[in-house]
MMTF fields as JSON, N, C-alpha, C and O atoms, coordinates in Angstrom:
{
  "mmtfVersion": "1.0.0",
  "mmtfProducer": "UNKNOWN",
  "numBonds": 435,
  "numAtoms": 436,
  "numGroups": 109,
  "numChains": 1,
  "numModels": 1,
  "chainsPerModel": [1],
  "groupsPerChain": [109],
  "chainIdList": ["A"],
  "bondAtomList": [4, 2, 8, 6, 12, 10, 16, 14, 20, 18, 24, 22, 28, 26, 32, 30, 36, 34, 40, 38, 44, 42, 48, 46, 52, 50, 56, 54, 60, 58, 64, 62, 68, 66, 72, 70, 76, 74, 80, 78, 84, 82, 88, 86, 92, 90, 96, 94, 100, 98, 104, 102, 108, 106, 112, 110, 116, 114, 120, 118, 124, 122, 128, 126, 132, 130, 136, 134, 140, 138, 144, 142, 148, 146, 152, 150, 156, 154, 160, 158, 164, 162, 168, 166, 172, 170, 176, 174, 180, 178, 184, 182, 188, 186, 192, 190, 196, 194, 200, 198, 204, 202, 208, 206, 212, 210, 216, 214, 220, 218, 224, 222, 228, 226, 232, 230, 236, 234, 240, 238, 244, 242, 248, 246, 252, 250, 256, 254, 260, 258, 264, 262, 268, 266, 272, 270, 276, 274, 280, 278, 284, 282, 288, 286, 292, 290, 296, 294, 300, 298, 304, 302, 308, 306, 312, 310, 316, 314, 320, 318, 324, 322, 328, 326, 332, 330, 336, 334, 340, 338, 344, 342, 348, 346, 352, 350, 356, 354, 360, 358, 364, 362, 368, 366, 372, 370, 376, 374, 380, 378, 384, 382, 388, 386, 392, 390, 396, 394, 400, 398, 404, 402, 408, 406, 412, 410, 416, 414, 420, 418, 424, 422, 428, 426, 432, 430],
  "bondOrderList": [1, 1, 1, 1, 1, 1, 1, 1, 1, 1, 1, 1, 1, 1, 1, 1, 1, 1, 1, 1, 1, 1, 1, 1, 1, 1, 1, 1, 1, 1, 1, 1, 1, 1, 1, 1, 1, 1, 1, 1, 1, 1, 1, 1, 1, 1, 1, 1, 1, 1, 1, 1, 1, 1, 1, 1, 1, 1, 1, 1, 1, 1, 1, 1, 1, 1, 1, 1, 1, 1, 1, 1, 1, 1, 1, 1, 1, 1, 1, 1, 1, 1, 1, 1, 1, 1, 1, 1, 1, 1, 1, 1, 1, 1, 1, 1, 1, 1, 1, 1, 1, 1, 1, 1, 1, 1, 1, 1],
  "groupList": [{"groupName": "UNK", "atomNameList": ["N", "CA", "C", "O"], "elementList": ["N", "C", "C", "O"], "formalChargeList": [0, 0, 0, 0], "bondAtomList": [1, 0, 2, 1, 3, 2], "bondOrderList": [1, 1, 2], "singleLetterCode": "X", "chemCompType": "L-PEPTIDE LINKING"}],
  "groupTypeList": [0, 0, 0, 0, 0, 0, 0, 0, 0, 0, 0, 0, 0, 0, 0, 0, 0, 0, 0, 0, 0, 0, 0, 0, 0, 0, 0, 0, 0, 0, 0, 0, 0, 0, 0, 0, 0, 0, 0, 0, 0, 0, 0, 0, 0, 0, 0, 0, 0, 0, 0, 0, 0, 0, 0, 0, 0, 0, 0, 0, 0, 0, 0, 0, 0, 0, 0, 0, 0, 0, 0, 0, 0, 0, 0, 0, 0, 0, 0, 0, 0, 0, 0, 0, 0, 0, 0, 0, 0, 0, 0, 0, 0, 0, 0, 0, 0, 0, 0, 0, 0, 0, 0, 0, 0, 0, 0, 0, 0],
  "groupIdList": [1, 2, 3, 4, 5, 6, 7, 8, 9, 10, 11, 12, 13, 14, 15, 16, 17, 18, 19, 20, 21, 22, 23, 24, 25, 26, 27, 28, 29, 30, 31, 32, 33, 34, 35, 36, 37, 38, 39, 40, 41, 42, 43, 44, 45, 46, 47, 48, 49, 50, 51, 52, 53, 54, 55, 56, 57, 58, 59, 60, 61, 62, 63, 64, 65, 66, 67, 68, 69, 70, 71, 72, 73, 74, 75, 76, 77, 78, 79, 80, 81, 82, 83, 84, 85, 86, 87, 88, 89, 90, 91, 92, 93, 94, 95, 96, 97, 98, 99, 100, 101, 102, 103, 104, 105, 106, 107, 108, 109],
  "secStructList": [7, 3, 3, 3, 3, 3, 7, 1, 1, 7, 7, 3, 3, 3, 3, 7, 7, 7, 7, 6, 6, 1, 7, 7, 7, 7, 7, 7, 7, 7, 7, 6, 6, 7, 7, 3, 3, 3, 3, 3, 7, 1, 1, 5, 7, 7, 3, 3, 3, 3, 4, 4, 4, 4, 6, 6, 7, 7, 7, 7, 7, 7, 7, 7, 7, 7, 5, 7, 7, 7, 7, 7, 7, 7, 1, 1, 7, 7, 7, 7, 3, 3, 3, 3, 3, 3, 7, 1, 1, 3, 3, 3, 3, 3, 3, 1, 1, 1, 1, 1, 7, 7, 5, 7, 7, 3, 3, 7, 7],
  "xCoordList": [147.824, 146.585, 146.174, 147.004, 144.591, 144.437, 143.928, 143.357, 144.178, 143.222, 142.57, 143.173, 140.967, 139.953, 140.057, 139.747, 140.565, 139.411, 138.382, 138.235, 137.364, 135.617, 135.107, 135.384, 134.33, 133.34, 132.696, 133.029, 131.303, 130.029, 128.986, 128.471, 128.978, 128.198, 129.08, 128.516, 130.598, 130.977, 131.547, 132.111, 131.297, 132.261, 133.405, 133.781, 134.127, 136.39, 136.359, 136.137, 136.659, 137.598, 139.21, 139.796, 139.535, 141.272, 141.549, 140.965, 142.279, 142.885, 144.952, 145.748, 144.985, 146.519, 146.785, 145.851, 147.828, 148.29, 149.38, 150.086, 149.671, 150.784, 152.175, 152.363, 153.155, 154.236, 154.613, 153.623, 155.518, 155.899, 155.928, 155.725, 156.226, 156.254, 154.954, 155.09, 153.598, 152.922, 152.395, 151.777, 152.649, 152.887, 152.364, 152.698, 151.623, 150.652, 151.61, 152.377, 151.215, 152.235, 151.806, 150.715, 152.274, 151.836, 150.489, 150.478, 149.128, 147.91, 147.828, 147.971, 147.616, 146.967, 145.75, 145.559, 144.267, 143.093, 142.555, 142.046, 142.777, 142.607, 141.086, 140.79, 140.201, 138.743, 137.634, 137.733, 136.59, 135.68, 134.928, 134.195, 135.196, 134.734, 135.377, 134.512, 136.458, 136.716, 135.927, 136.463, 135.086, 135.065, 135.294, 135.451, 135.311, 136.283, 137.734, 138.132, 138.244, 139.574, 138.853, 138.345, 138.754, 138.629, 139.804, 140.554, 140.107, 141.15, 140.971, 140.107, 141.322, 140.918, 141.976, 143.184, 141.513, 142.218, 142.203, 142.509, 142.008, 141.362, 141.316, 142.42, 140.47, 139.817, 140.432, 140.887, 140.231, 139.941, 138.793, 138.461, 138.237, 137.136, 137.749, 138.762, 136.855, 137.487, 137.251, 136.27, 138.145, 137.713, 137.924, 138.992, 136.839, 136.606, 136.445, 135.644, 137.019, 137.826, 137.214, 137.657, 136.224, 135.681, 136.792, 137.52, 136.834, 137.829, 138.122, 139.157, 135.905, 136.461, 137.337, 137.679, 137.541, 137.843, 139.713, 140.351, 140.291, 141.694, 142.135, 143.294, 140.802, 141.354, 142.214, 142.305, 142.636, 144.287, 145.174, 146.143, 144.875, 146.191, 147.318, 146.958, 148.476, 149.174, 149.127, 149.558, 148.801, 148.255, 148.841, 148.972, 149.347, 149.78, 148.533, 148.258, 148.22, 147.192, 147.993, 148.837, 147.946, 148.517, 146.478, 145.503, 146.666, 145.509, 145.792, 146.603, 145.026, 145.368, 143.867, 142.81, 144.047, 142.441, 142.239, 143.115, 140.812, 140.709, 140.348, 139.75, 140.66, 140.428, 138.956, 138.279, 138.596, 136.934, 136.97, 136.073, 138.266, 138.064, 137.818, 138.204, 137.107, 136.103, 137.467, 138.086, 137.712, 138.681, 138.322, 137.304, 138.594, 137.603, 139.656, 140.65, 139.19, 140.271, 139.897, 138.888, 140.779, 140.5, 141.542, 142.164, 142.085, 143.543, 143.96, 145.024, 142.556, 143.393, 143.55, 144.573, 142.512, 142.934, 142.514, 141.484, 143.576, 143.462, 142.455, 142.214, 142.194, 140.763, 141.603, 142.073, 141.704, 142.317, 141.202, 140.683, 141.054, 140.221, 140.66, 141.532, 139.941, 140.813, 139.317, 138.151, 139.836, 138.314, 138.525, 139.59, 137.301, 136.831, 136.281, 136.257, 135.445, 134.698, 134.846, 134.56, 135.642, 135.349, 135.038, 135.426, 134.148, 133.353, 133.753, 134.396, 133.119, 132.717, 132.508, 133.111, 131.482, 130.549, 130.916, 131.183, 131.018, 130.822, 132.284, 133.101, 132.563, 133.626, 133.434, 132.986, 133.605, 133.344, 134.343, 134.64, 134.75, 135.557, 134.848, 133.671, 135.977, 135.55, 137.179, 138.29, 136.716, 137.172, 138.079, 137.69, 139.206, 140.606, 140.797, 141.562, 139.961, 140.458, 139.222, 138.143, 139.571, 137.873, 137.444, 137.452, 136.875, 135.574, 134.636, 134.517, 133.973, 133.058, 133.272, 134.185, 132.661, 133.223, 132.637, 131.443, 133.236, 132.229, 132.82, 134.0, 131.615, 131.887, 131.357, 130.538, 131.622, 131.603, 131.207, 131.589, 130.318, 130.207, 130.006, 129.187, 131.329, 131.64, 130.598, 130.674, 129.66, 128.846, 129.093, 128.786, 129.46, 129.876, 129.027, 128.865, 128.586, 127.124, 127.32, 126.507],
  "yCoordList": [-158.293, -158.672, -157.55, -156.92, -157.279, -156.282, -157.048, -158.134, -156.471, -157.069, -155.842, -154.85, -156.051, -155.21, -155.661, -156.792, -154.564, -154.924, -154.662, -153.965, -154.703, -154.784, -155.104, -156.084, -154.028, -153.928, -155.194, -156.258, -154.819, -155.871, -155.788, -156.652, -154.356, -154.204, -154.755, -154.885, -155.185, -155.174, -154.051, -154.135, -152.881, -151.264, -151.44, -152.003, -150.986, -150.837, -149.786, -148.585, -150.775, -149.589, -148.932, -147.931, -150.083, -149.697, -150.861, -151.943, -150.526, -151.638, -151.412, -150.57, -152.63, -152.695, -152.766, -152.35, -153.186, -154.112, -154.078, -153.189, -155.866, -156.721, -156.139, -154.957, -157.039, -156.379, -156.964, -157.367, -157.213, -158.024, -159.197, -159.866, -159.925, -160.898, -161.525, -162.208, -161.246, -161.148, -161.334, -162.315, -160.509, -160.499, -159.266, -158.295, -159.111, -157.756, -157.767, -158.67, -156.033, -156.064, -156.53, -157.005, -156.746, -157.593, -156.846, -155.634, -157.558, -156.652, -157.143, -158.256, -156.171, -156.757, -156.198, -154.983, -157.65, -157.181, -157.107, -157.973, -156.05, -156.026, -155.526, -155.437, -155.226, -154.803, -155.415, -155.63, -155.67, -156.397, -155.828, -156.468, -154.828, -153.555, -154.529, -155.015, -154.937, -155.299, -157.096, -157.973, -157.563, -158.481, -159.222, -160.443, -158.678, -159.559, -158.889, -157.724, -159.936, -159.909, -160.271, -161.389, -159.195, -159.842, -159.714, -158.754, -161.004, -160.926, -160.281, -160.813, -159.738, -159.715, -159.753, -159.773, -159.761, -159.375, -159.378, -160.539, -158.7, -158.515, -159.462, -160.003, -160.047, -161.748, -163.075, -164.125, -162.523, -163.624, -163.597, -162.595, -164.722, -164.645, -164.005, -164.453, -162.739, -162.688, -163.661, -164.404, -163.683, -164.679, -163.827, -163.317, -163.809, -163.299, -164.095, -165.027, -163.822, -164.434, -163.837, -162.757, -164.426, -163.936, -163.631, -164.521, -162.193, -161.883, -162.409, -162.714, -162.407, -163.008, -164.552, -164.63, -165.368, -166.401, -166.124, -166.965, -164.43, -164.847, -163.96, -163.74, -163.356, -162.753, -163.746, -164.961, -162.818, -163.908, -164.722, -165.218, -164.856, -165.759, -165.045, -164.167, -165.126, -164.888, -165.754, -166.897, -165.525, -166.499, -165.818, -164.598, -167.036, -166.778, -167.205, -168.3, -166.27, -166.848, -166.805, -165.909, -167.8, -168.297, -168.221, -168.651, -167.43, -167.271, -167.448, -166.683, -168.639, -169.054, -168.061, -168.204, -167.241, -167.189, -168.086, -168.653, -168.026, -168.911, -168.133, -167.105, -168.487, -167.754, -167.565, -168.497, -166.309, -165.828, -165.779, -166.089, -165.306, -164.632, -165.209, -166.284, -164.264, -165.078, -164.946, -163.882, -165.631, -165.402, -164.844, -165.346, -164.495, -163.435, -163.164, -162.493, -164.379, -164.169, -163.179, -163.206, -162.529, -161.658, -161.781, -160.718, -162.65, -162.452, -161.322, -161.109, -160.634, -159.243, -158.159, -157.481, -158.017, -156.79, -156.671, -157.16, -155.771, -155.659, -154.382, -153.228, -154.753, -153.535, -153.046, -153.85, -151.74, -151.832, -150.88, -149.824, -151.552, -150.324, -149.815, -150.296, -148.808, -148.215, -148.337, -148.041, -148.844, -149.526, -147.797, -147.184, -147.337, -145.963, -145.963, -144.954, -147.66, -147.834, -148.833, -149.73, -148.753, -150.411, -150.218, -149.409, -151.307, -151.556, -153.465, -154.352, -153.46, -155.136, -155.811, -156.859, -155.285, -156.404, -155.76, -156.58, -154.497, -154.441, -153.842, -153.5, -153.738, -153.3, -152.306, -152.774, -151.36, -150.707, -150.079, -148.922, -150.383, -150.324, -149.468, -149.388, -148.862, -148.035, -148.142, -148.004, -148.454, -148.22, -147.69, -146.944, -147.346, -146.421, -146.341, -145.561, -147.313, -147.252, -146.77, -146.427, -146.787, -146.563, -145.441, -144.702, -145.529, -144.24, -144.091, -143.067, -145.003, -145.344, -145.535, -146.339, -145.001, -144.855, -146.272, -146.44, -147.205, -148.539, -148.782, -148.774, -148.983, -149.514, -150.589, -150.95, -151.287, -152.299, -152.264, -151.305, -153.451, -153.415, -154.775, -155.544, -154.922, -156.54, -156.624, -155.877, -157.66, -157.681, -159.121, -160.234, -159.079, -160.119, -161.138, -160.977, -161.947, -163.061, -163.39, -164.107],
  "zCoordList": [-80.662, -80.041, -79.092, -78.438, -79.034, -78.154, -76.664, -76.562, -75.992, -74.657, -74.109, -73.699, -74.153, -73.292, -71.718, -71.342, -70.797, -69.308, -69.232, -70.236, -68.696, -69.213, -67.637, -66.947, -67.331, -66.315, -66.219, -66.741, -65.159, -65.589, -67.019, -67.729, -67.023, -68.715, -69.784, -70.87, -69.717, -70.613, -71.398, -72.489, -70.619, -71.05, -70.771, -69.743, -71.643, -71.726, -70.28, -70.123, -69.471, -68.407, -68.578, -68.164, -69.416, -70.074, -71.228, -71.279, -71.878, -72.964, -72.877, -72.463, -73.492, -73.903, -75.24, -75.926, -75.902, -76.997, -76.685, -76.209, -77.169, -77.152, -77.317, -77.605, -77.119, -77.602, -78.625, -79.235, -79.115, -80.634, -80.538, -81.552, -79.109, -78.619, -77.898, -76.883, -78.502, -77.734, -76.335, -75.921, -75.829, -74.162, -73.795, -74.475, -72.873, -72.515, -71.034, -70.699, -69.996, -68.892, -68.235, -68.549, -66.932, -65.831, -65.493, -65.707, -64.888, -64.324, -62.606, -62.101, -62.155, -60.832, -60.767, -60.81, -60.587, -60.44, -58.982, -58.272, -58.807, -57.125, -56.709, -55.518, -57.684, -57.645, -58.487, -59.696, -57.751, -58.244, -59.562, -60.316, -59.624, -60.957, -61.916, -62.643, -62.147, -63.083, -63.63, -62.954, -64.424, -64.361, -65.775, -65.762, -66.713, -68.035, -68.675, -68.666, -69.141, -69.931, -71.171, -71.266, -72.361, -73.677, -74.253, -74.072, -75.228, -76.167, -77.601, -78.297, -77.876, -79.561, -80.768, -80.528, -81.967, -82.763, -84.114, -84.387, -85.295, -86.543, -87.031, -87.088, -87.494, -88.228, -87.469, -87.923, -85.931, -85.234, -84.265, -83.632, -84.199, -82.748, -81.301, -80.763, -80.708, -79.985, -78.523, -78.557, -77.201, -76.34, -74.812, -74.473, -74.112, -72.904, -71.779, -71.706, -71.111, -69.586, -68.386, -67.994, -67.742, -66.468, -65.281, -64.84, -64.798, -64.2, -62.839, -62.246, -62.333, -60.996, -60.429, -59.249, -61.127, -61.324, -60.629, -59.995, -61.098, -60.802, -59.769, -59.42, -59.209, -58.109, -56.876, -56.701, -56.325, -55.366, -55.904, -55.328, -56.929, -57.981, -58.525, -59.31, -58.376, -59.386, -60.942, -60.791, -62.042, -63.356, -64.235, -64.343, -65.143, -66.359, -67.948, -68.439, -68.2, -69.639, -70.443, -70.453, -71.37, -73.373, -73.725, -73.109, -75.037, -75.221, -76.749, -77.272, -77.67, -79.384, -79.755, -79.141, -80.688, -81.019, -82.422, -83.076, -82.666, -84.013, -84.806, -84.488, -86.117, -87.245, -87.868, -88.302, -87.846, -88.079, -90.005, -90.789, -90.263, -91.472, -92.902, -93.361, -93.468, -94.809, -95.967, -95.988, -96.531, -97.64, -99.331, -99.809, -99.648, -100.755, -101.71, -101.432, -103.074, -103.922, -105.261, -105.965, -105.321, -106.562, -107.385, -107.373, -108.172, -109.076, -110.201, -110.781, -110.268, -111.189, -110.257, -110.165, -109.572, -108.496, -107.349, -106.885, -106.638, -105.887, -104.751, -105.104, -103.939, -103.258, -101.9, -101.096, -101.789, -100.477, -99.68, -100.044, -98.615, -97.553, -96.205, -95.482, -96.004, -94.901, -93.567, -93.826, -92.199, -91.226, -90.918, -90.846, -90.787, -90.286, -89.219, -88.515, -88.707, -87.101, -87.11, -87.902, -85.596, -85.153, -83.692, -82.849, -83.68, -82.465, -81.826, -82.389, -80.637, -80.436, -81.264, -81.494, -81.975, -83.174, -84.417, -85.295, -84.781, -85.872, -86.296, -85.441, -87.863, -88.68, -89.73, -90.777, -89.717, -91.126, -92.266, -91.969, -93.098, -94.29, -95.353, -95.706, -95.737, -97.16, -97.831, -97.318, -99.226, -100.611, -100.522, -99.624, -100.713, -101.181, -102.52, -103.087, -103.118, -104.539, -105.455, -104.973, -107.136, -107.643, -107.266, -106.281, -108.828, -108.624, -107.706, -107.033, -107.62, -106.625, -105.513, -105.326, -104.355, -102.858, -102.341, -102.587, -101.731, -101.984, -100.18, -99.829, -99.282, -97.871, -97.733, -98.578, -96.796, -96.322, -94.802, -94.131, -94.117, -92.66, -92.613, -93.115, -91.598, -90.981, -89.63, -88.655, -89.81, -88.693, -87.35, -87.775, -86.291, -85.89, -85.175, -83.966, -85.645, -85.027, -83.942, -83.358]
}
């Protein structure tokens, strides 16, 4: 899982990822600059946590995300792609396989 810290615009001031155990390191938010925790993580919704809420607390978050992802069966073959951009909202994939260079862009509503 990734976790964004996120200004007031919503710009990455820093990120983490989990450990195997998913568990990010301890943070202390000691400045008002900081005001979201987003969670994320590939074909799940991600979920953002208003920061001012934990200033002076010591807090523990458990964070479940829910599942975004479209399921798409193919039983003769298989497509593999490699993401070339990822953003907030969007995803972009291209083809590894095939003649044809074929991309894809995951758009997030």
């Amino acid at each position: 899982m990734n976790l964004l810290v996120q200004n007031k615009e919503k710009k990455i001031v820093t990120g983490f990822i989990s450990n195997d155990d998913g568990e990010f390191p301890q943070l202390s938010i000691y400045d008002h600059y900081i005001q979201y925790l987003t969670f994320s993580w590939i074909g799940s919704r991600e979920i953002s946590i208003p920061a001012d809420s934990l200033f002076g607390y010591r807090t523990e978050i458990e964070v479940h995300l829910k599942e975004s992802a479209v399921t798409y069966y193919n039983p003769d073959m298989k497509i593999y792609y490699l993401i070339t951009r990822r953003s907030r909202d969007r995803l972009e994939l291209k083809s590894l396989v095939g003649k044809q260079e074929q991309s894809i862009i995951l758009r997030k509503l």
